[in-house]
N, C-alpha and C positions, 0 to 999 in steps of 0.2 A: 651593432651593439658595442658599446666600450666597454672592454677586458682592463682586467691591469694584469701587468709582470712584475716578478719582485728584481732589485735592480738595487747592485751594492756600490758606495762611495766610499773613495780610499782618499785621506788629504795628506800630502808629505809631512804631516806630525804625527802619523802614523794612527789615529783614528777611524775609526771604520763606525758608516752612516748605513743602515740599514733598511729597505722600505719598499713600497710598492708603487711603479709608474703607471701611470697610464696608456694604455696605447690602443691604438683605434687603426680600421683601413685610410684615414686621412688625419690631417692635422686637425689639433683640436683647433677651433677659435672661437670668438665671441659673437655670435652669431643666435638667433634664437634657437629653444630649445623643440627636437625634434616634437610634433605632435604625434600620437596615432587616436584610433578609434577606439571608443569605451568598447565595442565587442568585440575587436580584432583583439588575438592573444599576440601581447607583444612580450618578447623579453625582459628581466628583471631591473628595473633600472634606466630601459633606454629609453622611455621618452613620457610626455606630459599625456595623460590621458585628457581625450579630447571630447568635451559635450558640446560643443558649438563656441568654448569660450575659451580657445587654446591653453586646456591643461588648470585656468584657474578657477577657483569656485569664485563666484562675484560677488560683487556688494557686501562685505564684509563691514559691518558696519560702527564697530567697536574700533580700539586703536592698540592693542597689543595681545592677540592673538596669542594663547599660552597649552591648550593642549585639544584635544577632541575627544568624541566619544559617536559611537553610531547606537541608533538606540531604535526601536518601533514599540509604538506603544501599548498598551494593551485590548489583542485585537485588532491588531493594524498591522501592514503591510504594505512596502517594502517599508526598514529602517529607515529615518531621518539619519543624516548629521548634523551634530551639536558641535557648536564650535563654543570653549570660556576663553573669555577675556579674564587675562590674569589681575590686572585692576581696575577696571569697571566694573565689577557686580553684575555683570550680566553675561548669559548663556544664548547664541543666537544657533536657532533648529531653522534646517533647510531640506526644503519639501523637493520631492519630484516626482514625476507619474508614474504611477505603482505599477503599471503595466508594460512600463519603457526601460531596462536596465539602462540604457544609452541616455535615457532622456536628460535634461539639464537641472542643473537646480535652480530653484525656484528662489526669489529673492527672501530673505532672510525672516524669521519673527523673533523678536526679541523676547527674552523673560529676565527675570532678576534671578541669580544665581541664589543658592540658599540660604549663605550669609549675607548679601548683599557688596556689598563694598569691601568685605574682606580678602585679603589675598588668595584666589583659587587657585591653584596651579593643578590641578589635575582630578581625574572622577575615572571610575571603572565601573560596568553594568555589571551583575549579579543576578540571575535570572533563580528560580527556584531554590531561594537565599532562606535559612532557618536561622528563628530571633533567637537568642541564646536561650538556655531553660531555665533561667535563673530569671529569665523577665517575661512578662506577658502583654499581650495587647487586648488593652481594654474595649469592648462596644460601644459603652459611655462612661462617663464620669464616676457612675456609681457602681460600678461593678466590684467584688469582691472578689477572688480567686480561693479564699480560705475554705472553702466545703467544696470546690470542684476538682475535678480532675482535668488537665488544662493539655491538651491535646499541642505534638508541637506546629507550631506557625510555620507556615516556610512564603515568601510572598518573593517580588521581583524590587532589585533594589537596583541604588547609586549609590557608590560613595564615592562622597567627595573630601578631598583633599584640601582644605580651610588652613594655613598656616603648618599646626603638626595636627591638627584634629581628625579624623573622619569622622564627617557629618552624616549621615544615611539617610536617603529618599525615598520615598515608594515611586515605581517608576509610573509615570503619570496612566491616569485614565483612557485619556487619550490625547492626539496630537494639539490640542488648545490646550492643556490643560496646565500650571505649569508645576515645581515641584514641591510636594510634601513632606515636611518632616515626617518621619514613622514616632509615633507616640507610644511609650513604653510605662508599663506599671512594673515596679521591683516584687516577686510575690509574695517574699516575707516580711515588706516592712507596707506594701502598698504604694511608696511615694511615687509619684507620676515622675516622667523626663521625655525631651530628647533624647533619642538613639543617637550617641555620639560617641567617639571614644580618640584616647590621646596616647601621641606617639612617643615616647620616649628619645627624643632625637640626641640628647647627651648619652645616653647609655649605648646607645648603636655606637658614638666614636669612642666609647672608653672600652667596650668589650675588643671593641677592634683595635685600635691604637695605643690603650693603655694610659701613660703620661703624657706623650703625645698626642693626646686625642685634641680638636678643632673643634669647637662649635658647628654644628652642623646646622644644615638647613637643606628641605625637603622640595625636590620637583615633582615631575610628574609621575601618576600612578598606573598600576597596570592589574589584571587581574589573571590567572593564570588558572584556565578553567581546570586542565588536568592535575595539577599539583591543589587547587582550589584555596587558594594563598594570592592576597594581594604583594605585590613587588613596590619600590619605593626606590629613588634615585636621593642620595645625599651631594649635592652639587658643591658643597667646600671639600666635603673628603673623595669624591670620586667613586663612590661607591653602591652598587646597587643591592638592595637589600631586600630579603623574603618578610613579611610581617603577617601575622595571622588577624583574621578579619574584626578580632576587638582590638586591633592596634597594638598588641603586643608581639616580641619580637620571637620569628622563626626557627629555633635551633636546631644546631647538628648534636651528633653522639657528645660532643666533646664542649658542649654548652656554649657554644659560638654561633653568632648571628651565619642563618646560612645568608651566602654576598659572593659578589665578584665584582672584580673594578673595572674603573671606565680601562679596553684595550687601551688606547691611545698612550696612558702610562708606560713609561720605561725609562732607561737611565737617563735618556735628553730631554724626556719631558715629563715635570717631575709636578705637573699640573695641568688639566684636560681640560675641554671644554664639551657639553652636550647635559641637557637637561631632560632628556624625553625616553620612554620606554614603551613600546607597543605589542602585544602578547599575539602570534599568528602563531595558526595551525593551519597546517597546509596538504596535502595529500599523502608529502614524503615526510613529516614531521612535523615536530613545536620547536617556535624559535622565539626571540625578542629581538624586535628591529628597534635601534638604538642610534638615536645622533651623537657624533664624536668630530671631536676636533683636539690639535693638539696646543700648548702654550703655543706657538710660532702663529698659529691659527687666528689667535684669539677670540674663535666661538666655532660652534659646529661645523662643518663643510661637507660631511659625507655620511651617508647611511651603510650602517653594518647589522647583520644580519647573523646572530650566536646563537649557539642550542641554548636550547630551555626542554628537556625530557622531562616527561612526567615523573621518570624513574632514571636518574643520571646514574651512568657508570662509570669506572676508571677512564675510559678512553671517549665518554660523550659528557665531560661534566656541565653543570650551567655555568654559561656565559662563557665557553669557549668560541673561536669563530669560525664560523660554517664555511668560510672562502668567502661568502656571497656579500656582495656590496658595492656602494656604485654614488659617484661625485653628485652634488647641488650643483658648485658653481665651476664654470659656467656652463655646464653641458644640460642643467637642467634651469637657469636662473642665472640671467644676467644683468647689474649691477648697473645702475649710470654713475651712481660716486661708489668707488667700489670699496669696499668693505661696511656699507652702510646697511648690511640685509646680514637679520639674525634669525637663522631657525631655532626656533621656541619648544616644539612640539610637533607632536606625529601619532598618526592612527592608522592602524594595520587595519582594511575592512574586505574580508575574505570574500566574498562575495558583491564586489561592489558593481561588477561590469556583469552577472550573470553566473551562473552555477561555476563552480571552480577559476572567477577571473578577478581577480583580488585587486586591488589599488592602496595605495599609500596616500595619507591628507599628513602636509608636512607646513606647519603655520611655520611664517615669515612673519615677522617685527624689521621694518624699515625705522632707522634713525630720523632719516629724513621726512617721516609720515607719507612720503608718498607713493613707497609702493608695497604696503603691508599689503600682505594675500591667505591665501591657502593654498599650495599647489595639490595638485589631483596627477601622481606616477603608477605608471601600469607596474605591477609587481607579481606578474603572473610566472610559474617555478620556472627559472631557468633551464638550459640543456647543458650549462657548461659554468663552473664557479671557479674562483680563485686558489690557490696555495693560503695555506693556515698558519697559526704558530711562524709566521716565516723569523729569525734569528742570525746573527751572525758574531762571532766570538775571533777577537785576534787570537793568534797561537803561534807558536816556535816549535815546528818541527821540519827534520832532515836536514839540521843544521840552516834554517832561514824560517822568514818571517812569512806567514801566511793568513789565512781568514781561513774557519771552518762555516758553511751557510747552510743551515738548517731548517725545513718545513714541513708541514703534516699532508701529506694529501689528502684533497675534504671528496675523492671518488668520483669528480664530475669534469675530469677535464683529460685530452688525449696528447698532447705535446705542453712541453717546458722549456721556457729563454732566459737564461741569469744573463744580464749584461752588466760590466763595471764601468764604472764613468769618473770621471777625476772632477771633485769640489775645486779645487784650488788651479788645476789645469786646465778651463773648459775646450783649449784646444785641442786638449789629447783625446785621440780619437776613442769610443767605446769599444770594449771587447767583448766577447761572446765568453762567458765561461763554459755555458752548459747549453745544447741544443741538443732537446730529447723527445722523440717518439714515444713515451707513457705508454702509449696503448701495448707498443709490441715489445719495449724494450723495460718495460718497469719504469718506477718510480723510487731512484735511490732515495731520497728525502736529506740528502746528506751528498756536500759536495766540498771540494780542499782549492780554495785556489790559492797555488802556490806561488 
């Protein structure tokens, strides 16, 4: 399995580079990515789950792949996944033997997305979903609500993500069928509609940035059963955002959008790259798995894995990082012209290899069109996660210059290696700052090299 270490850089203008390396029992190289078996429990991260089609779902049949969703319909068993295509209008459902967790998927059926041709970037399931009580659903055309007493609705929905709209679906009948707008009566005035409702995507960067604020623009959606609150990614500002299910926005005590930003931010990169958010509950907890890249990047490269509690406290807030995460390229995807593959989107699906054996669907967009996919990663809980919060701060003490290096322990790991490397000198050799036994000897979280 690939670990990272955290691993500080000193250059002689005295700047100090801060971050996390990889390292493995052998050299990484370009080489295909590991396979394992949909029912063998592998590690978080280390390899393409494997149906017979090394790790990828096939025949994708659209051309930009932009988020997922796993869904079964009603009555039906095991879940489909649904892959949108962010500008084709269309939603493509892939079937497999209900009886086979391992089995393969099944070549694709296409439907039209519910706007069509409009920009989807993302949908979240909602399963025993209540219509607001301010609207009712009619039986037919002529129904009046004014002498009844209107018991409330609760049915299984989609919503989808149309530009800043959520559009709301009834989740189909069954697996032919495709998707329905829910049809809504207002009870005091009668007037008919779509179930639809609009995001406010300026007032999310003006609560938050003030004068500053950016035009925003919305990615992918996520649904977060235990807080019961969809999540919203703003891809100009970097920021992910709680929004309550008629599209208006989430707040804290102090009338502020609740949010956390893309990690990847900080003082050298002062612009991210990642559009996707995926809601997993897992045995030890809720987290959001989240593609992130950094400006140097220029598009996602890596899956990290934050809290998301149903009830955040001082020391587990959302969107802190749980250690746990692990590279694309090349360890799980590799490139013939390289930088031509962009991860789009991703889908956390807990149970996709059998009762507690979860996989990650992480859509790729090739430039080149020819090697758009979906990859299929085991992401079953690890036995061993990363350093958190990792930090480094230049400082002046004892009469000389030093670094203080800084991290959270996230509780899953038994030894720690700080090595320093020189940017500007690659011949100088690396040094060990810290080599520690965790389990016997603690976990300072705090170390001075001087």
């Amino acid at each position: 399995m690939l670990i990272e270490r955290p691993f500080v850089k000193f250059s002689r203008a005295g700047a100090v580079v801060c971050g996390l390396a990889l390292a493995s029992a052998a050299a990484v190289s370009e080489l295909p990515a590991q396979v394992c078996p949909c029912v063998q429990r592998s590690p978080f991260g280390s390899c393409l789950t494997d149906r017979g089609n090394l790790g990828q779902v096939p025949g994708y049949p659209g051309s930009f792949p932009g988020s997922a969703f796993a869904l079964a319909a009603a009555g039906e068993a095991p879940p489909r996944l649904f892959v949108i295509d962010f500008y084709g209008g269309t939603t493509s459902r892939y079937n497999r033997d209900p009886l086979d967790p391992g089995a393969h998927f099944e070549a694709p059926v296409v439907f039209p997305s519910p706007r069509g041709a409009s920009s989807t970037t993302g949908a979240a399931v909602v399963l025993n979903d209540a219509v607001p009580s301010n609207l009712w659903i009619p039986e037919n055309e002529d129904d009046d609500p004014t002498n009844n007493v209107l018991p409330p609705v609760r049915q299984n929905h989609i919503y989808w993500l149309v530009g800043n709209k959520l559009v709301v679906t009834l989740v189909p009948a069954d697996s032919s069928s495709s998707f329905t707008d829910v049809l809504v009566k207002d009870i005091q005035t009668g007037a008919p509609r779509r179930l639809e409702y609009t995001i406010d995507v300026g007032d999310i960067a003006l609560r938050l940035f003030g004068s500053r604020a950016r035009a925003g623009q919305l990615g992918q959606l996520a649904y977060h059963a235990g807080r019961q609150k969809l999540w919203v990614v703003d891809i100009v500002n970097d920021v992910f955002v709680e929004i309550n299910k008629n599209g208006s926005l989430s707040l804290d005590a102090e009338d502020r959008p609740i949010h956390f930003f893309n990690p990847a931010l900080n003082e050298l990169n002062s612009k991210a790259y990642g559009n996707a958010i995926t809601y997993a509950q897992t045995a030890d907890g809720e987290y959001f798995d989240i593609l992130v890249g950094s400006l140097s990047d220029l598009r996602p490269v890596r899956v990290m894995r934050l809290l998301a509690p149903t009830v955040p406290g001082p020391s587990t807030p959302i969107g802190a990082d749980s250690g746990l995460g692990y590279p694309i390229f090349p360890q799980l995807l590799t490139e013939v012209v390289r930088g031509s593959m962009f991860p789009t989107g991703m889908l956390y699906w807990k149970d996709s290899c059998g009762q507690g054996q979860g996989s990650a669907y992480i859509c790729v967009y090739d430039t080149t069109g020819a090697g758009t996919t979906i990859l299929e990663v085991a992401e079953d809980p690890p036995a061993v996660s990363n350093v958190a919060d990792l930090a480094c701060e230049a400082v002046y003490e004892g009469g000389a210059n030093a670094v203080r290096i800084t991290w959270r322990n996230t509780g899953r790991y038994e030894s720690l290696q700080i090595i320093r490397t020189s940017i500007t000198d690659p011949s100088r050799p690396p040094a060990t700052v810290l080599n520690r036994d965790v389990s016997t000897e603690g976990d300072p979280e705090e170390v001075l090299d001087a």
